[in-house]
C-alpha positions in Angstrom: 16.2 7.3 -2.2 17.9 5.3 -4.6 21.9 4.7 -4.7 23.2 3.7 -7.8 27.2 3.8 -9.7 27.7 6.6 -11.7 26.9 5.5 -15.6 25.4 2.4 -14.4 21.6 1.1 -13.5 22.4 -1.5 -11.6 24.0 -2.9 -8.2 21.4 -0.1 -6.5 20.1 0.6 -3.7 16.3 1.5 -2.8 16.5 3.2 0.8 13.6 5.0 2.8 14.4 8.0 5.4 14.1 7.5 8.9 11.7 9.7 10.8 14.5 12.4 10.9 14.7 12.4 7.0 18.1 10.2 7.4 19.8 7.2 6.0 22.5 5.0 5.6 24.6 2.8 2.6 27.0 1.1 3.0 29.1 0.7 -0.6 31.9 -1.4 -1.5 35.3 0.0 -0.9 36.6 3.2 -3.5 37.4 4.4 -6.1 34.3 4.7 -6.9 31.3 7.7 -8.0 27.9 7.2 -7.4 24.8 9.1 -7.5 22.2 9.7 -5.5 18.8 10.5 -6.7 15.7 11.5 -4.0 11.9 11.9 -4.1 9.2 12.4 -2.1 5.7 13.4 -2.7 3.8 16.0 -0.1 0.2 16.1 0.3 -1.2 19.0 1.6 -3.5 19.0 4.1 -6.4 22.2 4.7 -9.3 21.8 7.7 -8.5 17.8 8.5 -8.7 16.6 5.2 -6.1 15.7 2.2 -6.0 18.0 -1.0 -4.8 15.6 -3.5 -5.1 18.0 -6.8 -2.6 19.9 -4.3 0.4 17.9 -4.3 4.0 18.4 -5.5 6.6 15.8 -6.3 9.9 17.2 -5.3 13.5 15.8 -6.4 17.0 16.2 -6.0 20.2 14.2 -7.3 24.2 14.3 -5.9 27.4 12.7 -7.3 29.1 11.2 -4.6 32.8 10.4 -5.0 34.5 7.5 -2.5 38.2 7.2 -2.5 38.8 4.6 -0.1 37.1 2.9 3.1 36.0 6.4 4.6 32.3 7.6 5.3 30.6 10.3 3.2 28.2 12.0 4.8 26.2 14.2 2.1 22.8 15.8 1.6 19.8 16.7 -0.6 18.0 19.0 -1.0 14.6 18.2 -2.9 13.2 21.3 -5.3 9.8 21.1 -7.9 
């Protein structure tokens, strides 16, 4: 995952999922829009072994808005 402001490249934030798919950011205090981006690579795998010439890069992207101090909770949900 990577968190970055909204028109902008950089302060951003590379973050990997927990084993539940989760994680966290804290950002400085709103107003403020950022945007999320997501993407993960799956492998599939047929009788034990890994099909590499099988596997799809998925990808998703949110716009997150922060008013103030509060938390956002938000989610993705990763397409071809």
């Amino acid at each position: 995952m990577e968190v970055h402001p909204l028109g902008k490249k950089s302060p951003h934030w590379e973050l990997f999922s927990d084993h539940r798919g989760e994680f966290a950011q804290r950002v400085p205090p709103g107003p403020a829009d950022y945007v999320v981006d997501g993407t993960v690579e799956i492998v599939p795998i047929e009788n034990g072994s890994q099909k590499t010439h099988k596997k799809k890069k998925l990808k998703a992207e949110a716009k997150v808005h922060i008013e103030r101090e509060e938390r956002q909770d938000i989610s993705l949900h990763l397409t071809e």
